[in-house]
C-alpha positions in Angstrom: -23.7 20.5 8.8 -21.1 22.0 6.2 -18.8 22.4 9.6 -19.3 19.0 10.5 -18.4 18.4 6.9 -15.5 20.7 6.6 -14.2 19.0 10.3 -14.3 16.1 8.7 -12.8 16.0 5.1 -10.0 18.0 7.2 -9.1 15.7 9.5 -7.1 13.6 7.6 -9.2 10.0 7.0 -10.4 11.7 3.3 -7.0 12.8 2.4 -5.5 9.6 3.2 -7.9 7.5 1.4 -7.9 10.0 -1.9 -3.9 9.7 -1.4 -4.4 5.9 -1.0 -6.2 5.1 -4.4 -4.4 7.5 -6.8 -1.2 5.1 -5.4 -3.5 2.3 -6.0 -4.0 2.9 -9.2 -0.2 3.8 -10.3 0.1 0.1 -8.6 -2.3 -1.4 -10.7 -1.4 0.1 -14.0 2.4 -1.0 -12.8 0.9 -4.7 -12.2 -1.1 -5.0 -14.9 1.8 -4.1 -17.1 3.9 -6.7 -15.0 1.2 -9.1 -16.0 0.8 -8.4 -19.6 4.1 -7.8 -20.9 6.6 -9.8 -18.7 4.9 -13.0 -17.0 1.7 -13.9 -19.5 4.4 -13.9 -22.8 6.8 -16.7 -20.7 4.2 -18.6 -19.7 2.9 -18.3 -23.4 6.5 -19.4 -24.2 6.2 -22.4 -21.7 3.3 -23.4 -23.3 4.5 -23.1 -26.6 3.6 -20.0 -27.8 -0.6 -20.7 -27.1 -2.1 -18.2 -25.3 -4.7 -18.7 -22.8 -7.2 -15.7 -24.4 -7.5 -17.5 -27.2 -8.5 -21.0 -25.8 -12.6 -21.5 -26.5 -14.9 -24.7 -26.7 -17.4 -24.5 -29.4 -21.1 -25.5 -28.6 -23.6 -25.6 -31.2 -23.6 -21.6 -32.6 -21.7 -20.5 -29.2 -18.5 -20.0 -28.0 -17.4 -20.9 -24.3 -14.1 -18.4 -24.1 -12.5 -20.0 -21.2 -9.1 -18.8 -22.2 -10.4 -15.6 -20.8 -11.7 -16.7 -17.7 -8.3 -18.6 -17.1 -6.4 -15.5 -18.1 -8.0 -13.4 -15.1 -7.4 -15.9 -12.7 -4.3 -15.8 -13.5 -3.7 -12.1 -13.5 -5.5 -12.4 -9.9 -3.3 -14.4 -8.4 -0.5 -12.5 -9.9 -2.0 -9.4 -8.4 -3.2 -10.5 -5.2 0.6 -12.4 -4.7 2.2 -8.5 -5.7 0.0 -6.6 -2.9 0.5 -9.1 -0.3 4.4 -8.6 -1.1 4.1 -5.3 -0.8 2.2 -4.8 2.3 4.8 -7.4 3.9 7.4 -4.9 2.6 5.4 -1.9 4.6 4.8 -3.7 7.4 8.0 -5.4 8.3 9.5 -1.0 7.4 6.7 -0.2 10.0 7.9 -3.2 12.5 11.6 -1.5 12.4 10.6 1.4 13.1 8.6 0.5 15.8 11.2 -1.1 17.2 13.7 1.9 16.8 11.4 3.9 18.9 11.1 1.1 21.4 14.7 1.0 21.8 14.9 4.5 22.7 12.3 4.5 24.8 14.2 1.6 27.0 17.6 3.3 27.3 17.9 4.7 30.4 19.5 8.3 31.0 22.8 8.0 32.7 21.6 10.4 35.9 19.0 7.5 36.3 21.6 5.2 36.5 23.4 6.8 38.9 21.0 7.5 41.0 19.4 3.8 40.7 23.5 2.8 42.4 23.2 5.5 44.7 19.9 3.4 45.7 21.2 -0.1 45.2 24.7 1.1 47.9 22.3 2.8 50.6 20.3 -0.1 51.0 23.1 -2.7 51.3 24.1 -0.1 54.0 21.2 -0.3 56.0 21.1 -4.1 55.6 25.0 -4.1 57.0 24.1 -1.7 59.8 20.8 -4.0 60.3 22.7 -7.0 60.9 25.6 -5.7 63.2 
């Protein structure tokens, strides 16, 4: 079993993922910061200075705090809007590359060219010497 285990934290899958959420949380600490200090205050300023944290509704000896619940849609969105721009970003990087390697995979070497020619003139030879 602890080869089994050893085969498998090695193979790569665990140190991608443990790579993959230490970057994930950098990105959501830059985000978050996005959120809190550079988008929420101008929309605070386009409403006027309110904030949406502090918007409530009294009922009888509660308080509904739907500023808050408002706020983390918001910050949601904002987040959700920030990955998907950034996984466009990897993928269209991944996409050139791709194509790069396509690319050289097409070309053709120039001894295949020649020979392909060499082809292309013997067979209109025998079609000439076919037809006389």
């Amino acid at each position: 079993m602890w080869e089994e285990f050893k085969k498998f934290a090695i193979k790569g899958n665990v140190l991608d993922l443990a790579v993959a959420v230490v970057i994930g949380g950098a990105f959501g600490k830059i985000v978050s910061s996005l959120v809190d200090n550079i988008i929420m205050p101008l929309v605070g300023v386009l409403l006027g200075g309110k904030s949406f944290e502090k918007l409530s509704f009294p009922i009888v000896d509660a308080e509904i705090k739907y500023g808050i619940f408002i706020q983390s849609v918001v910050d949601f969105f904002i987040i959700s809007f920030s990955i998907f721009m950034f996984i466009r970003l990897l993928n269209s990087l991944k996409r050139k590359k791709e194509e790069e390697v396509l690319e050289k995979e097409l070309e053709v070497a120039p001894e295949l060219e020649l020979l392909a020619e060499i082809r292309d003139l013997l067979k209109e030879q025998k079609q000439d010497k076919a037809e006389n």
